[in-house]
C-alpha positions in Angstrom: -115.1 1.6 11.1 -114.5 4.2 8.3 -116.7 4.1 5.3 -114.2 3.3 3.1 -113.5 -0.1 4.9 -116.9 -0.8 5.0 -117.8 -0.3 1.0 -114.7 -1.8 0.3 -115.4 -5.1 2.4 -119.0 -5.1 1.1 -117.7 -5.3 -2.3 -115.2 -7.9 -1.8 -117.7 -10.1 -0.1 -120.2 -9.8 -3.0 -117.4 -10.6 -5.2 -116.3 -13.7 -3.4 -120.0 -14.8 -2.9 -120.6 -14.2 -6.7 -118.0 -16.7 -7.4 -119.3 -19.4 -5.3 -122.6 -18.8 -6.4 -121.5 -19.1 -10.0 -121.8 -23.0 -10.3 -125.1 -23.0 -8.5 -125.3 -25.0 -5.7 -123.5 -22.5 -2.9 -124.7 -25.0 -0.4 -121.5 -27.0 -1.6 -118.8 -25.1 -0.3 -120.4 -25.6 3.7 -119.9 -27.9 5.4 -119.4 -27.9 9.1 -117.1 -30.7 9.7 -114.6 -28.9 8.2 -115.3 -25.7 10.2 -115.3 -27.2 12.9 -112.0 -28.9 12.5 -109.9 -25.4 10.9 -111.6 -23.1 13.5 -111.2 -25.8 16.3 -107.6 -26.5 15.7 -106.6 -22.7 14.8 -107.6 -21.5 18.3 -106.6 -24.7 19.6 -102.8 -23.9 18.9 -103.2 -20.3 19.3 -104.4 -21.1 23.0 -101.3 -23.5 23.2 -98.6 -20.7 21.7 -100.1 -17.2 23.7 -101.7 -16.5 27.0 -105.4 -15.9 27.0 -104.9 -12.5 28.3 -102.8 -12.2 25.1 -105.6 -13.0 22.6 -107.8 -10.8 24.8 -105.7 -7.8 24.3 -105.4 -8.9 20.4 -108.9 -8.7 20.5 -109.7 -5.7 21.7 -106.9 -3.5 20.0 -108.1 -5.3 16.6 -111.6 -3.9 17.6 -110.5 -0.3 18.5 -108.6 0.3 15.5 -111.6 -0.3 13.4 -113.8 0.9 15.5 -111.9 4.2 16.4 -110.9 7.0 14.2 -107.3 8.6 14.7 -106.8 12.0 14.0 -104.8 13.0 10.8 -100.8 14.4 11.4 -102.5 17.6 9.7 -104.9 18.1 12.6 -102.1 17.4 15.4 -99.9 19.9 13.7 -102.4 22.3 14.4 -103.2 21.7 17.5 -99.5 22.1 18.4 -99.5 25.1 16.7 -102.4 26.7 18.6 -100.7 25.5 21.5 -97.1 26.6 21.0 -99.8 30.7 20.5 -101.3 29.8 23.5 -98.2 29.2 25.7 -96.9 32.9 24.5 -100.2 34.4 25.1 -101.2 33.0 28.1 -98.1 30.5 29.7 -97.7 27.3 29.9 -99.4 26.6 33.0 -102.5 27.7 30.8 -102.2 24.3 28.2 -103.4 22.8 31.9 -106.9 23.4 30.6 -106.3 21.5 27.3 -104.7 18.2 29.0 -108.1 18.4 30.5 -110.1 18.6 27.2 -107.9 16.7 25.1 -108.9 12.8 24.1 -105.4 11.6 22.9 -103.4 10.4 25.7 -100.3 10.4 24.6 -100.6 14.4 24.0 -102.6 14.5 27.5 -99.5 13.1 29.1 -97.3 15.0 27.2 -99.0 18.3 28.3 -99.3 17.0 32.0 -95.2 16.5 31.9 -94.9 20.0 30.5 -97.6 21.9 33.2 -95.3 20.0 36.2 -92.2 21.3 34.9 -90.5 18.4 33.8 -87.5 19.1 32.0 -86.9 18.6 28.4 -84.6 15.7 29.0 -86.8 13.9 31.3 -89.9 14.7 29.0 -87.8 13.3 26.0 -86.8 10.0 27.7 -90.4 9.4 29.3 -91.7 9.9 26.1 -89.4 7.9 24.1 -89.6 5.1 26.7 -93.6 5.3 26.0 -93.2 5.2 22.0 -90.9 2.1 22.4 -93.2 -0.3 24.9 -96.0 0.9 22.3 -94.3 -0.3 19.3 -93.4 -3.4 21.5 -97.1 -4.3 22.7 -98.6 -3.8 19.1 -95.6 -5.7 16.9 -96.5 -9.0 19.6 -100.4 -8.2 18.9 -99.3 -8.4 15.4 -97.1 -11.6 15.8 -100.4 -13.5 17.3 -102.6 -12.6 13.6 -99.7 -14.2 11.8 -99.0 -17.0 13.4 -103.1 -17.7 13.2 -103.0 -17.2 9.4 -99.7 -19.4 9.2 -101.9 -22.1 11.5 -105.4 -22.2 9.1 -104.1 -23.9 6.0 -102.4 -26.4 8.0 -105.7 -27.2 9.5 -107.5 -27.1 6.2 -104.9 -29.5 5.1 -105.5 -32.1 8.1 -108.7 -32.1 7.1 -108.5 -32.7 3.9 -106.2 -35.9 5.2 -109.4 -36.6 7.7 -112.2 -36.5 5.0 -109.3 -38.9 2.8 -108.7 -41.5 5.8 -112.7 -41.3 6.0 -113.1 -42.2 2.0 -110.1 -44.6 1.9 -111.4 -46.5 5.0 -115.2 -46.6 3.0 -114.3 -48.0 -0.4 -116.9 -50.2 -0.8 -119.8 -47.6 0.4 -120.6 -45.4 -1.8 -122.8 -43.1 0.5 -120.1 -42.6 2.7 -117.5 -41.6 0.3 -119.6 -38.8 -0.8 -120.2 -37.5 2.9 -116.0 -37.5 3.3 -115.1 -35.9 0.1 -116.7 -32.3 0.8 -114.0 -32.5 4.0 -111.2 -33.1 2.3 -111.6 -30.3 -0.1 -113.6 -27.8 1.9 -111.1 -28.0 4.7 -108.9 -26.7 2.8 -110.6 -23.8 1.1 -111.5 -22.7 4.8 -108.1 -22.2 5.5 -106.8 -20.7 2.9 -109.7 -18.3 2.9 -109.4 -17.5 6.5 -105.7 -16.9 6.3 -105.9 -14.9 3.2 -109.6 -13.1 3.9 -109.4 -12.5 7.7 -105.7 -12.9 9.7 -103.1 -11.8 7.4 -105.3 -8.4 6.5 -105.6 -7.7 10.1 -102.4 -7.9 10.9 -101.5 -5.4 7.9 -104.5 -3.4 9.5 -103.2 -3.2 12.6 -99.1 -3.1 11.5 -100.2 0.5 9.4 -102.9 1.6 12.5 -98.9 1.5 14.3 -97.1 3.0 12.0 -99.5 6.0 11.9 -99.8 6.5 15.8 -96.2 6.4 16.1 -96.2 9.1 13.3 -98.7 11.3 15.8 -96.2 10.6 18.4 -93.0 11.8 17.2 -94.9 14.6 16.1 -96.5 15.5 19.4 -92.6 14.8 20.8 -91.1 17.0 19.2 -94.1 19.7 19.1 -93.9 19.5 23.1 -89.8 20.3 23.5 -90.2 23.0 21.4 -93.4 24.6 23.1 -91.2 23.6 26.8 -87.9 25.3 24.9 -90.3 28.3 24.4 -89.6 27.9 20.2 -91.3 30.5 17.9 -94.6 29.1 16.9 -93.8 30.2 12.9 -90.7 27.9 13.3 -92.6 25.1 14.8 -94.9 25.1 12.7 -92.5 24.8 9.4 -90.7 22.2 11.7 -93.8 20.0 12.3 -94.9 20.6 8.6 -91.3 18.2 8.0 -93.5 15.4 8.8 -96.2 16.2 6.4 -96.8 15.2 2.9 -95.9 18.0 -0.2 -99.4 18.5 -0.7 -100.7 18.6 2.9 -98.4 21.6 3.8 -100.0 24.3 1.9 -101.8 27.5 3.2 -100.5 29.1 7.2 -102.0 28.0 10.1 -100.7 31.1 12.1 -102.1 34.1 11.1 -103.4 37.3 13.1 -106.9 36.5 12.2 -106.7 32.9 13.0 -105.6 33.8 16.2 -107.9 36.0 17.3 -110.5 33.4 16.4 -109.0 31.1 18.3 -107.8 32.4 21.3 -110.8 35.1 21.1 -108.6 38.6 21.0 -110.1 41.2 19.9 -107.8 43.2 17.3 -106.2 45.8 17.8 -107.7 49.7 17.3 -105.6 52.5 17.2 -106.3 56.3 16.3 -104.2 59.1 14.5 -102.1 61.1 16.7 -101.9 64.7 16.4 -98.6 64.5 14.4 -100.6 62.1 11.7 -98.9 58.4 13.6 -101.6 56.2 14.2 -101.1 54.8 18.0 -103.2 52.2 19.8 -105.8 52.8 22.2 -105.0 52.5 25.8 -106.5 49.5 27.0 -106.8 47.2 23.9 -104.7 44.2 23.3 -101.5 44.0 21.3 -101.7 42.3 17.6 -101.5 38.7 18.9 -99.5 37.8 15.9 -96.9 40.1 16.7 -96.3 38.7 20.2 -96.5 35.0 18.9 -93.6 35.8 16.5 
């Protein structure tokens, strides 16, 4: 979980337990009836609505994309970049060593299509058929989080009809009236708070965790036809930046000196010629920059 998430939750928590500490008696606002019967009947009807491989999958996406950090459309720029270079320099059978290396599987597969010499039109519709069932499998991930925050405050409200039915049917008993009344009420602050607090927020999580993997996508897409349609890596890389915000587009990431740190070229030497032209020693590489434009 990034740090960010963390502080901010850790604040909102001491917030919220601050204000029902504030009257204090915070033993007032638990009570376990009441959990039992919003938590109970929330998984209750989600069991009913979704298959339990469903809320298994719900579950674990929900704890990868807090647990998981995606990399940033500035960093997959770059590595398309290096590997647009790489492709001139060395071919494209050569990226075969980074679909090796690489830990994001939708560039991994995007690579693998390129080494086997998949066409552009079959890499494009493989791709795009990928992107879509991905959308497709998170928006019903997303569908099960809303429908449990829809479900708790109509739980919290049966129990605040159960603790009422209890104090209703115990008029003359005093004791008893003061056992049901925490229920009703309670009850009903459960659900809200686990609507509000919990469900809803993770689907927003995990709706903008979507939106920024598709991002990555369409950028790796696109980044891959144009290293298969052999593009110059200077336009790619003004291409790709399309994606970017204004202020994350500043500074070149191709440069000769980048390059040869990258790739590990060693620059070029030359010495003057009897007429006073400076020529390159036989046996050293070209300027990599020149060759990747």
């Amino acid at each position: 979980m990034e740090q960010r998430t963390v502080i901010g939750l850790g604040v909102c928590t001491l917030f919220l337990a601050f204000g029902f500490a504030v009257n204090g008696n915070v033993g007032l606002f638990f009570n376990i009836a009441a959990l039992f019967i919003v938590l109970g009947g929330t998984f209750g009807a989600a069991l009913l609505s979704f298959r339990t491989e469903r809320l298994s999958i719900v579950f674990k996406v929900l704890l990868a994309s807090y647990r998981t950090r995606t990399k940033t459309p500035e960093e997959i720029v770059e590595i398309l970049v290096d590997l647009s270079v790489k492709s001139k320099l060395k071919g494209i059978l050569s990226l075969q060593e980074d679909e090796d290396e690489t830990s994001i599987m939708f560039l991994r597969q995007a690579l693998g299509f390129l080494v086997d010499g998949y066409t552009k039109a079959q890499i494009k519709e493989i791709l795009n058929t990928e992107m879509y069932f991905f959308k497709l499998r998170r928006e019903k991930s997303e569908r099960v989080l809303r429908t449990l925050a829809e479900t708790c405050p109509s739980f919290g409200l049966v129990g605040s009809v159960v603790g009422l039915i209890g104090m209703l049917a115990s008029a003359g008993d005093i004791s008893l009236i003061l056992a049901t009344i925490p229920i009703a009420l309670t009850s009903t602050l459960y659900g809200v708070v686990f609507a509000n607090l919990f469900f809803l927020p993770f689907a927003a999580h995990l709706r903008e965790r979507t939106d920024h993997e598709l991002l990555l996508q369409k950028i790796i897409l696109d980044g891959v036809i144009a290293i298969e349609s052999e593009l110059n890596p200077r336009v790619l890389e003004m291409t790709l930046k399309a994606f970017l915000t204004p202020s994350s587009r500043e500074g070149r990431i191709i440069s000769a000196k980048r390059i040869q740190e990258r790739f590990k070229i060693k620059p070029e030497v030359v010495n003057p010629s009897p007429t006073g032209s400076r020529i390159p020693v036989a046996g050293c590489h070209q300027n990599p920059y020149r060759q990747a434009a």
